[in-house]
C-alpha positions in Angstrom: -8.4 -62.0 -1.7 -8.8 -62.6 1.9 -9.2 -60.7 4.8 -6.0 -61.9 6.0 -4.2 -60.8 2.7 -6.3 -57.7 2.3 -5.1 -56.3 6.0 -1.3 -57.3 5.0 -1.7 -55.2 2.0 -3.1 -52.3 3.5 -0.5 -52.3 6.1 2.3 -52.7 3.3 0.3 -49.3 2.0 0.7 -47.4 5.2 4.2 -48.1 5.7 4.4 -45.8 2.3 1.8 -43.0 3.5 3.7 -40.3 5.5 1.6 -39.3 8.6 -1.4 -36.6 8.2 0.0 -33.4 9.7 3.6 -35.0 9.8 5.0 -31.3 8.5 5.1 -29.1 11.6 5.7 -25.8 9.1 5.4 -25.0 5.7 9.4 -25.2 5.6 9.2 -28.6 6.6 7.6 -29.5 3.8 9.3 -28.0 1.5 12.4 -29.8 2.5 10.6 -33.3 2.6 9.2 -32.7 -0.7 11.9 -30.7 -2.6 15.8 -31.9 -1.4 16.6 -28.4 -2.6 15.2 -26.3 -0.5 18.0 -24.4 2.0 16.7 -23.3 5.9 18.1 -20.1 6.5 17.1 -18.1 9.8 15.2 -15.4 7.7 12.8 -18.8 6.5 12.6 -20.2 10.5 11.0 -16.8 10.9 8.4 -16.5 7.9 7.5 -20.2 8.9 6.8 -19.0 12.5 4.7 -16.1 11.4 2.7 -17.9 8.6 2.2 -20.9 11.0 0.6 -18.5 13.3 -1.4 -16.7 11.1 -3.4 -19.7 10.3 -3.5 -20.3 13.9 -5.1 -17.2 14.5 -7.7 -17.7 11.4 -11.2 -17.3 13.1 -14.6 -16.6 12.5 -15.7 -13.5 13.1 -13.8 -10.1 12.5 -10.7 -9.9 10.7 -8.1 -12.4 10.1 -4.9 -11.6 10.7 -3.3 -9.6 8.0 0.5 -9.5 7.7 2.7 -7.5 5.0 6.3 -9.5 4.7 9.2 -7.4 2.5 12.0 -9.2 2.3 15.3 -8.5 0.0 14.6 -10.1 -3.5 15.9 -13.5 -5.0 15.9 -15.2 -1.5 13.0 -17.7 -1.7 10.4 -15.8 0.4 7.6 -16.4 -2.8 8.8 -20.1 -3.4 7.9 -20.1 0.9 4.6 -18.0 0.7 3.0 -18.8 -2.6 3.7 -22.5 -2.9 4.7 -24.2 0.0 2.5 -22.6 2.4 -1.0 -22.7 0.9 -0.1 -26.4 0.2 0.4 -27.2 4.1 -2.3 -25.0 5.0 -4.9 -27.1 2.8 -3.0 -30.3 4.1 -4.3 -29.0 7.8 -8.0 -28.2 6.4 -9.0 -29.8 3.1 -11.7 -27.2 2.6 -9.8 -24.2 2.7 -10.0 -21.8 -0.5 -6.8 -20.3 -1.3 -6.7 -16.8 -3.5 -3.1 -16.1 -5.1 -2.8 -13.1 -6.8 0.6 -11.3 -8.2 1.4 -8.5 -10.2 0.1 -10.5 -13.3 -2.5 -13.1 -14.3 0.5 -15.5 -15.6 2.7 -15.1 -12.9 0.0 -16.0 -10.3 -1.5 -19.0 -12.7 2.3 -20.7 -11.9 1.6 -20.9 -8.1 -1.4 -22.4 -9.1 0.3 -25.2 -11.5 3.1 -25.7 -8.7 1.0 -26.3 -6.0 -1.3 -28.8 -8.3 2.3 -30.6 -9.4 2.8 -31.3 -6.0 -0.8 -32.7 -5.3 -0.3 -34.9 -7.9 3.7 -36.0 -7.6 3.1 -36.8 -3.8 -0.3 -39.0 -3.7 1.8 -39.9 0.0 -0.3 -36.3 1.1 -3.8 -37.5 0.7 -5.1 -35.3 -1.2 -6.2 -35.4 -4.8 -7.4 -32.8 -7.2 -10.5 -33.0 -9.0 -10.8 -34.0 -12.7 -13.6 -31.9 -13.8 -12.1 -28.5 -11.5 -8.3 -29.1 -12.6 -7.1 -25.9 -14.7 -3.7 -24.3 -13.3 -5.8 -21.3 -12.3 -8.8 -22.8 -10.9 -8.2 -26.2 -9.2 -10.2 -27.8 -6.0 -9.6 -31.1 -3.9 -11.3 -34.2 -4.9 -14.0 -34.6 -1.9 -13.6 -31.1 -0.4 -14.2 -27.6 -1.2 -10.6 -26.3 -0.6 -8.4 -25.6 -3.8 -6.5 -22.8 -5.5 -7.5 -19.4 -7.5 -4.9 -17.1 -9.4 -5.2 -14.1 -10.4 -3.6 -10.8 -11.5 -3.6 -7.8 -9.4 -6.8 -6.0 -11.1 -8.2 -9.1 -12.0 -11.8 -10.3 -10.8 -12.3 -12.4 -7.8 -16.2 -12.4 -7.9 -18.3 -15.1 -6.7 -15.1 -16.7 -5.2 -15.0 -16.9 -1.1 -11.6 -16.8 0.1 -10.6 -18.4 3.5 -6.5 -17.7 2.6 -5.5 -14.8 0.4 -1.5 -14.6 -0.5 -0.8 -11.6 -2.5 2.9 -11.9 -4.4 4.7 -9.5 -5.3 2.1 -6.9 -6.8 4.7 -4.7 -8.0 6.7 -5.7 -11.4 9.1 -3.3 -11.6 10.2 0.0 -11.1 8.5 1.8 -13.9 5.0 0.4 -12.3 6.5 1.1 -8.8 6.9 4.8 -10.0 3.6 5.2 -11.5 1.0 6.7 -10.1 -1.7 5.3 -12.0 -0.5 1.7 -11.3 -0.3 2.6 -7.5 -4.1 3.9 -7.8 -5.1 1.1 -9.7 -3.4 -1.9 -7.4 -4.9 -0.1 -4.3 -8.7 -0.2 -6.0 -8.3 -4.0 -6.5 -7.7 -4.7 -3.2 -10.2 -2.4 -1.7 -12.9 -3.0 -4.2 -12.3 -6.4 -5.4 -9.7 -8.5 -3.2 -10.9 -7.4 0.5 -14.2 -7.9 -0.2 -14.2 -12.0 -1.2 -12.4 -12.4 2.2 -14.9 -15.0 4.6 -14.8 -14.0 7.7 -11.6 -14.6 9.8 -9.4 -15.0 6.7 -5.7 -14.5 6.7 -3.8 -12.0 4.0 -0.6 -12.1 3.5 1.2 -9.6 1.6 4.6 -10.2 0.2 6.7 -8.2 -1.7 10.0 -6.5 -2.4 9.8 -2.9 -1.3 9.5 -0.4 -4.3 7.9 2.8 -3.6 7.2 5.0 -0.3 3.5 4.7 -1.6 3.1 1.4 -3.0 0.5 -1.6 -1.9 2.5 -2.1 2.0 2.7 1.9 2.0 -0.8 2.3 1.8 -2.1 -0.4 4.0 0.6 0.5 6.5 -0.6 4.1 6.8 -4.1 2.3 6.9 -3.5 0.9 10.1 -4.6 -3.1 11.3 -1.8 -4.7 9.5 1.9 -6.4 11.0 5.0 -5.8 9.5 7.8 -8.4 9.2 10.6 -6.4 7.4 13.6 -8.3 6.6 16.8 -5.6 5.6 19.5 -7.6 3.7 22.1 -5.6 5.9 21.3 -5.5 9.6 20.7 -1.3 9.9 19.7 -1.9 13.9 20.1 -3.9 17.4 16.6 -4.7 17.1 16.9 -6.6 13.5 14.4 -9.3 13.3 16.8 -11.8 13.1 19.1 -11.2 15.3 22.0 -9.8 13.7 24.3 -7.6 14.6 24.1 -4.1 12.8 26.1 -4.2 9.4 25.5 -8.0 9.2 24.4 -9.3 5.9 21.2 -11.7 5.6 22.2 -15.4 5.9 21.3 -15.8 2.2 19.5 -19.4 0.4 21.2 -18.7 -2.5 24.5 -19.0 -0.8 25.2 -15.5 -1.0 28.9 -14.1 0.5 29.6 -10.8 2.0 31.9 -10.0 -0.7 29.1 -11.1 -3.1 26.8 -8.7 -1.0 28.9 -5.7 -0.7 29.4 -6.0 -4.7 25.5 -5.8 -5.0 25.2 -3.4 -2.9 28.2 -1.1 -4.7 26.6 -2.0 -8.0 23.3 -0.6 -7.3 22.7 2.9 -6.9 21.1 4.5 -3.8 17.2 4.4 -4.0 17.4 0.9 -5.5 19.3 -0.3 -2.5 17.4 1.3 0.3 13.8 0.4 -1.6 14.9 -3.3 -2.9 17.5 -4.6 -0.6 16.5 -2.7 2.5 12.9 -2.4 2.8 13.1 1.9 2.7 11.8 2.7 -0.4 13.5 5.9 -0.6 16.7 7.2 0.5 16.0 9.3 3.6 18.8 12.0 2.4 16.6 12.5 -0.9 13.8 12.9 0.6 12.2 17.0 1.0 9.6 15.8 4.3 10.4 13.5 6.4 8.4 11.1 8.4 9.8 11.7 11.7 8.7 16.0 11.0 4.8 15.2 10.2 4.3 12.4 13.4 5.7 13.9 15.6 3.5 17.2 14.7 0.3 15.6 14.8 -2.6 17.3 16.9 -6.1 16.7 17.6 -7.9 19.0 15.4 -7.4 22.7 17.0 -10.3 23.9 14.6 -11.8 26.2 17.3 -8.7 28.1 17.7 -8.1 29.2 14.3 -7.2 32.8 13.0 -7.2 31.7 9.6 -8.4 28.9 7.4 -8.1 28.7 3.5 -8.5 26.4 0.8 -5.5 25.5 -1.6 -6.2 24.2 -5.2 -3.8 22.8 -7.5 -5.8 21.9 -10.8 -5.2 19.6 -13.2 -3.6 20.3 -16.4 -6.9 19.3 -18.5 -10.4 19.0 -17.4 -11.0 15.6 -18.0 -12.1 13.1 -15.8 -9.2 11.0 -16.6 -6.7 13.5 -16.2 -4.2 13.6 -13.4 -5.8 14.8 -9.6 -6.7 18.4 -8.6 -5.2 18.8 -5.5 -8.1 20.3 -2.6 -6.0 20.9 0.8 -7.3 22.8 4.1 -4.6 24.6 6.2 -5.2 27.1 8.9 -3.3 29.3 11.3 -3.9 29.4 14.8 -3.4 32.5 17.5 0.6 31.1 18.1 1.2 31.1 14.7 1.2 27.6 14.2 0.0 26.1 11.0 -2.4 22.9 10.6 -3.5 20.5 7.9 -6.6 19.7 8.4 -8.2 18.4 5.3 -7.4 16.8 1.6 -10.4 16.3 -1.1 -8.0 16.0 -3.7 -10.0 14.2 -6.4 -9.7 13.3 -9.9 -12.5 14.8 -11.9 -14.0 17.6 -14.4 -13.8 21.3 -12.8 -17.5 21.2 -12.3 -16.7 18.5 -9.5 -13.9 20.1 -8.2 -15.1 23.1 -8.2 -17.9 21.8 -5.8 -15.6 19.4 -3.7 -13.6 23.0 -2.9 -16.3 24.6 -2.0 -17.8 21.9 -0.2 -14.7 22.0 2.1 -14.8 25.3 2.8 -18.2 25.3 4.6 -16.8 22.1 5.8 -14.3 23.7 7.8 -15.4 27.5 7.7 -12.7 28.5 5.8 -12.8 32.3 4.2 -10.3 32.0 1.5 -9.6 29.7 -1.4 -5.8 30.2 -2.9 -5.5 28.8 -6.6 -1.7 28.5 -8.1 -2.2 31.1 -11.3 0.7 29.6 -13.5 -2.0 27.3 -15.5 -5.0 28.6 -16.8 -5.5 31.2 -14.0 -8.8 32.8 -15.7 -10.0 29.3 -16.5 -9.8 28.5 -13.2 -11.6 31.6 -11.6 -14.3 31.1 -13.9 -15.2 27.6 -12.9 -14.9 28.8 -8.7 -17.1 31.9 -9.7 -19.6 29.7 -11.9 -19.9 26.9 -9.3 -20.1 29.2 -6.4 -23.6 30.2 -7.5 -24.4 26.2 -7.4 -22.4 25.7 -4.1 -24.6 29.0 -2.4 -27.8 27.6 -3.2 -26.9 24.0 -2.0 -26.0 25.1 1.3 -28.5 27.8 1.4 -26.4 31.1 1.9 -26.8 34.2 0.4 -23.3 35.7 0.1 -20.5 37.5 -2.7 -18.1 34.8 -3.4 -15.4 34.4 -1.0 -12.0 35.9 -1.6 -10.0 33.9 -4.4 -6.5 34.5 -4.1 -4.2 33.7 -7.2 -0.6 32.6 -6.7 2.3 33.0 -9.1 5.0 30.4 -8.6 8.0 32.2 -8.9 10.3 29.7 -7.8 11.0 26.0 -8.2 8.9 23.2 -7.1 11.8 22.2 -4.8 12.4 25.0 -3.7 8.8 26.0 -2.5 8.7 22.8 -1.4 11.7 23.4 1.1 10.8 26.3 2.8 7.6 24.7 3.8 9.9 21.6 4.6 11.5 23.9 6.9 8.5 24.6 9.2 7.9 21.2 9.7 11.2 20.5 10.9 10.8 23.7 13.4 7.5 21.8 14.2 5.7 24.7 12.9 2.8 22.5 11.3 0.5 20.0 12.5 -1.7 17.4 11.3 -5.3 16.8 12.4 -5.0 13.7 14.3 -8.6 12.9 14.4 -8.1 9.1 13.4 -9.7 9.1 10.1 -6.5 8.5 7.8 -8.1 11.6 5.6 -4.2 12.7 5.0 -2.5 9.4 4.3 -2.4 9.8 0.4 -1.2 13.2 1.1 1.1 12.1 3.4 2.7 9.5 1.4 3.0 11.8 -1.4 5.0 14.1 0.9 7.4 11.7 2.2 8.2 9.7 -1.5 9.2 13.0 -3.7 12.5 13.4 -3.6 12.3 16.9 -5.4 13.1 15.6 -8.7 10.3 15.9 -11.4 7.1 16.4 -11.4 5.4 17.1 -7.9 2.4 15.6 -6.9 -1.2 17.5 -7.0 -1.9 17.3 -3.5 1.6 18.2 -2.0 1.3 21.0 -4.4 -1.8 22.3 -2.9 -0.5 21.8 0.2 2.6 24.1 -0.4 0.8 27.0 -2.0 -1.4 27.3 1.4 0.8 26.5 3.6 2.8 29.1 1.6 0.1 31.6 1.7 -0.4 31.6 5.6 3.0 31.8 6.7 5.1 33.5 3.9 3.9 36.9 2.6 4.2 36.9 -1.4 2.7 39.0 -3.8 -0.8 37.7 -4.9 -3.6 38.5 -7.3 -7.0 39.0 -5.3 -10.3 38.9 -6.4 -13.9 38.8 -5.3 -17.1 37.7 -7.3 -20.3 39.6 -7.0 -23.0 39.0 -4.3 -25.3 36.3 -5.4 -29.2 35.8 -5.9 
């Protein structure tokens, strides 16, 4: 072949190659590579936002980390789990990609999409590597960047990540609703997932809204992380895209208004608010609400205290594996006034709890513990009595235990809750607001029971002492002896 005929040929060649970096977003594309794909103004504004995050990828600190809830069935996974990481490698062929959804399988598809595409559009430049090929585990033929899947709880070790997409980490409603899942989701990311991040690495979170205290919840409360909430109906004049309020979301699948006000008939309440409108519980069901505990939050009035106790709600078995003992610290100040200060609820055997309550009154020089005395009252003063003689001689006092007051629930769980509801809404109560997120769990149990079924530990600890300051009840007191 001649030079001549060798040049003609590779100009032939280049009239089929599409331009590196000829796909200005990650919609573009999509529409250049799959005819099918429909450009609605919900996706102009998820390609804005992921186009800038990996604009603002850097090298030291933390990337940008970005939480998207959209309504479900609209095409925002399709956007952030497959197109995007594709044009994100196609603007640095070295980049390492982490995909992780509420299952291993679920997340192994991105990874088998995204390859498909590699391979069904050599046009890209890119190839992927015949000995790293697997539809979990794939990297680009000349460069470091590829793809990793895995399930939410799965292991990320050894693997740097320069991209991390997290889809959909919640399957359903019965996980949603499950404590244990919740606990276990929000582990993986901060003991697995947040710690193969290089630095400067984007995350991006996106789900369908579920639970008060779900993934978003949690990392909300955390602080450090943007929100791009999408409602399916437009609930305020400064909706995100625009709309006007009562507007339904310009839908890719075509969707009507009729065809949107049947969904939203056909669902009930909670599943609309959480799915469909990005508030995981309807506010009207709730017993705290949000707007009560922010806008009672203090910097820590410790000094001025009258009163401080500890509340304990123990757990129905003493294993380690059994559900939480709720440890809260509430006071009373000279007005009247009642603070939260503290939560070392913990999940453990009553030797450990025993300690942790302890250890948070010296922590806060509190001179009172109140224990709920429907379950296992005498079991309970035991274990305070028998660690207090541990908890003396660690911080070296020589003292008679402090007064252990045991409270009979004589009402309903809803209803105790309410009248400590009420005090909040009177702005009777304040949180510390010392910046340390030590209430957030708390919190979002607060503001996710809707009063039905069981309560959770640490709201329960905090209504028996907020009880106990502010409400006189009768009460069994008792003291232990003075100690050696």
């Amino acid at each position: 072949m001649t030079i001549v005929e060798m040049d003609w040929a590779e100009i032939v060649a280049k009239q089929f190659e599409e331009p590196e970096r000829a796909y200005p977003t990650p919609g573009a594309l999509a529409q250049a590579l799959d005819p099918r794909t429909v450009q609605t103004p919900m996706m102009d504004l998820l390609d804005r936002t992921l186009v800038e995050a990996l604009g603002r990828r850097g090298s030291n600190g933390a990337g940008p980390r970005i939480i998207i809830a959209t309504p479900p069935q609209e095409g925002k996974s399709q956007r952030i789990a497959r197109w995007f990481p594709l044009w994100a490698m196609l603007q640095d062929k070295d980049l390492r990609v982490a995909i992780a959804s509420y299952e291993a399988n679920v997340a192994r598809r991105w990874g088998r999409a995204i390859r498909g595409d590699v391979i069904a559009h050599p046009s890209l430049g890119i190839k992927v590597r015949q000995d790293v090929s697997a539809q979990n585990e794939w990297e680009l033929e000349g460069h470091t960047g590829g793809v990793f899947t895995a399930g939410v709880g799965g292991a990320l070790t050894g693997r740097p990540v320069d991209l991390m997409i997290i889809d959909d980490p919640v399957k359903d409603r019965e996980q949603a609703d499950s404590e244990t899942y919740r606990e276990r989701a929000w582990d993986w990311w901060t003991d697995t997932a947040s710690t193969r991040l290089s630095p400067g690495a984007p995350v991006i979170l996106v789900m369908t809204r579920w639970h008060p205290d779900d993934l978003a919840g949690r990392l909300l409360k955390q602080g450090g992380w943007e929100l791009i909430s999408i409602p399916a109906q437009a609930e305020s004049e400064n909706d995100p895209l625009g709309r006007k309020v009562g507007e339904f979301l310009d839908s890719t699948r075509r969707r009507t208004q009729e065809q949107w006000e049947a969904i939203k008939a056909a669902l009930g309440a909670r599943t609309w608010s959480a799915l469909y409108q990005q508030r995981p519980t309807p506010a009207e069901g709730l017993v705290f609400n949000q707007e009560w505990i922010d806008q009672g939050r203090r910097v820590t009035g410790q000094g001025s205290l009258v009163r401080c106790l500890v509340s304990i709600d123990p757990a129905a078995k003493s294993k380690k594996s059994s559900d939480e003992t709720g440890i809260v610290v509430v006071g009373l100040d000279a007005k009247g006034e009642a603070w939260v200060l503290d939560d070392r609820s913990l999940r453990g055997t009553p030797q450990q709890w025993g300690m942790a309550a302890w250890g948070a009154l010296f922590r806060w020089g509190a001179n009172e513990i109140v224990v709920e005395d429907n379950q296992g009252g005498e079991m309970v003063k035991h274990v305070l009595d028998t660690t207090w003689v541990e908890a003396a001689k660690l911080h070296q006092v020589q003292a008679i235990t402090p007064k252990v007051t045991q409270v009979t629930a004589d009402k309903s769980k809803r209803i105790r809750a309410e009248s400590v509801a009420s005090l909040y809404e009177a702005g009777r109560v304040h949180h510390a607001d010392d910046g340390t997120g030590r209430l957030s769990i708390l919190e979002s149990q607060m503001t996710s029971w809707t009063g039905d079924g069981a309560s959770p530990d640490r709201m329960d600890a905090l209504v028996h002492g907020l009880r106990a300051l502010t409400i006189p009840r009768k009460t069994n007191t008792g003291r232990g002896t003075r100690t050696r």
